[in-house]
C-alpha positions in Angstrom: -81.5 -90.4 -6.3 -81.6 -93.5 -8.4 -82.1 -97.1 -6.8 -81.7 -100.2 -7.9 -85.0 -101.8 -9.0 -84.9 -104.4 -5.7 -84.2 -101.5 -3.4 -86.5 -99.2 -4.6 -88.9 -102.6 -4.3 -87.9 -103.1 -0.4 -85.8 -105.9 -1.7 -82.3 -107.3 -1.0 -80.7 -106.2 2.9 -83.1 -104.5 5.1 -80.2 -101.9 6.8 -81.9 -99.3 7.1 -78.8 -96.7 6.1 -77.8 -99.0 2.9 -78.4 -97.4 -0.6 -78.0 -99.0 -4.2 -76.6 -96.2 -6.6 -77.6 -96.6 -10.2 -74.9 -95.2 -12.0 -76.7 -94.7 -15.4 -79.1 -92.6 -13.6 -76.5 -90.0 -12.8 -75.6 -86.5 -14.4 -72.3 -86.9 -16.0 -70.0 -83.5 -15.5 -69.6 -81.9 -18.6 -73.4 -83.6 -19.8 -72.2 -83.5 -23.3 -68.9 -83.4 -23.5 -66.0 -86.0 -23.7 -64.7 -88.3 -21.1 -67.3 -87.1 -18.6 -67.0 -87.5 -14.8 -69.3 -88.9 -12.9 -70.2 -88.4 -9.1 -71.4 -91.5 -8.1 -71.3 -91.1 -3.9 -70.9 -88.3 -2.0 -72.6 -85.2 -0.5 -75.7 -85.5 -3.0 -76.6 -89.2 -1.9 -76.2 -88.4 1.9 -72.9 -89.3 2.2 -70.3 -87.2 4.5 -66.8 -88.5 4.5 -65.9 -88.5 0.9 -67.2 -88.4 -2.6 -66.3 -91.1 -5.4 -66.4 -89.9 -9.1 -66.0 -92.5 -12.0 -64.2 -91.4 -15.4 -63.0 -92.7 -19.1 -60.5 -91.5 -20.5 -60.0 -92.0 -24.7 -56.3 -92.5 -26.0 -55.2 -88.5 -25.7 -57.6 -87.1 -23.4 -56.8 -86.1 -19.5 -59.3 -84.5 -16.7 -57.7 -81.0 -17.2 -55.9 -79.8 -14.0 -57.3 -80.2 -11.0 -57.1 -78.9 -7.4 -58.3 -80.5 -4.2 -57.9 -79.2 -0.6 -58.4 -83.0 0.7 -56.9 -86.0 0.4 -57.2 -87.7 -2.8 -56.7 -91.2 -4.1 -57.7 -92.5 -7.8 -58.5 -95.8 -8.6 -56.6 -97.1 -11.7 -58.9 -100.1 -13.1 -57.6 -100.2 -16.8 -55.3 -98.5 -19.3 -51.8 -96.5 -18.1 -51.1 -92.5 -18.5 -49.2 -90.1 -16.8 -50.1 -87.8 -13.4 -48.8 -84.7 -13.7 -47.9 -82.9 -10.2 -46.0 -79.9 -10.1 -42.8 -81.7 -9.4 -43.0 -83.5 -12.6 -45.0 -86.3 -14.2 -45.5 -89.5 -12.9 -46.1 -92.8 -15.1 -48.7 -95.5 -14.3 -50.3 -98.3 -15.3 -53.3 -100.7 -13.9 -53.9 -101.6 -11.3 -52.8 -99.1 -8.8 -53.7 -96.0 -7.0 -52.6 -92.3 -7.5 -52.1 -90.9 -4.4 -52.4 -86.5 -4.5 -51.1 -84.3 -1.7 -53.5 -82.7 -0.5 -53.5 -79.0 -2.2 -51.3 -80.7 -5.1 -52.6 -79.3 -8.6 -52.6 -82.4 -10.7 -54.0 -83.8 -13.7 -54.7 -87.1 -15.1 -53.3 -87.6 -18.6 -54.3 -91.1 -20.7 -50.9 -91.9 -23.0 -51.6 -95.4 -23.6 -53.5 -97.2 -26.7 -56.9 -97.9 -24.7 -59.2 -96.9 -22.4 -58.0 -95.0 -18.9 -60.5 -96.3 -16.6 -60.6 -94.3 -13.2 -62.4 -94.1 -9.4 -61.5 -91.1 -7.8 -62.3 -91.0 -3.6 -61.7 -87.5 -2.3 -62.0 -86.7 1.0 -63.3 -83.2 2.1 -60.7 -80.8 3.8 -60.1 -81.1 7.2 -62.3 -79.0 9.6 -64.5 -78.3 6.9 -68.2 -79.8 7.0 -69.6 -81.4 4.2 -71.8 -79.5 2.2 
């Protein structure tokens, strides 16, 4: 796990539990491909409610389709796109949050000019213990 430079010095708050996350430090999910995801809390750094994943999206490119058995929210910092659900598409644009259904496929599709900047906090299924 990567740590800030004054954490993994003994620096900054003393709570014992607290963890810095270098981002730049992490494996990004496809490694080479575009608009990569990137897990940047969850199961792997100790954490058991939920996992956070960051992700870019060029003008054109989406996340492919997904499918979570949790609840899901994304994070929309920059840019605007489309969520498609099986109901139909949904437009967006920053700042807001994508809420899924839990069980909803969905997928996260950048139709603007810029950059699609997203945080995506899923929360494992109910019942079922973190890995």
């Amino acid at each position: 796990m990567a740590l800030s430079a004054d954490a993994a010095r003994g620096r900054g708050p003393q709570h014992r539990d607290m963890l810095v996350i270098n981002h730049s430090a992490l494996p990004r999910d496809p490694p080479d491909g575009p608009n990569p995801r990137v897990g940047v809390a969850g199961f792997a750094q100790g954490i058991r409610g939920f996992e956070a994943f960051t992700q870019q999206l060029e003008p054109g490119a989406s996340t492919g389709t997904r499918h979570h058995d949790g609840e899901l929210a994304i994070l929309v910092l920059q840019g605007s796109g489309k969520l498609q659900l099986p109901d139909g598409p949904q437009r967006f644009q920053a700042p807001c949050t994508l809420v899924v259904p839990p069980g909803a496929e969905h997928q996260v599709v950048n139709h603007g000019g810029g950059l699609l900047q997203l945080v995506t906090v899923a929360a494992p299924p109910k019942g079922v213990a973190p890995r």
